[in-house]
C-alpha angles and dihedrals in degrees: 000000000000091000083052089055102044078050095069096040090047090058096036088062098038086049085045090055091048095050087044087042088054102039087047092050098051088053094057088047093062100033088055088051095054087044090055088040099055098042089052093053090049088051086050107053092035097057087041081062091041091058091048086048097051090051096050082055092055089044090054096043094057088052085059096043088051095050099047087048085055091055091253136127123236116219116215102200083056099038088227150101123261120198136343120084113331 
């Protein structure tokens, strides 16, 4: 009679670990979707600002480039050419 009864207990808790296991699991899963999805949309976004970035720079560059072909300085506290030909 008492091995009948460990017996239960025994699978009950056996049948207790796998629900936690699985619930636990589950958990993990969708926490580590939502952390993929996330960093992919930061990546995203941050390399959609690094190429705007990167254009205002060659815009820019080409302003200084201009200026210095005209004869004139840019000055860099203004963000604009003195002198030369404008």
């Amino acid at each position: 009679m008492l091995a009948l009864i460990g017996g239960k207990i025994g699978a009950s808790l056996i049948g207790g670990a796998a629900a936690i296991a699985i619930i636990l699991g589950g958990f993990l899963y969708i926490k580590n979707h939502y952390t993929r999805e996330g960093y992919t949309k930061a990546v995203t976004e941050m390399a959609a600002r690094d190429g705007k970035a990167i254009k205002k720079g060659d815009e820019i560059e080409k302003q200084i480039g201009l200026c210095f072909d005209r004869g004139g300085e840019w000055n860099t506290s203004t963000g604009k050419c003195e002198g030369g030909t404008q």
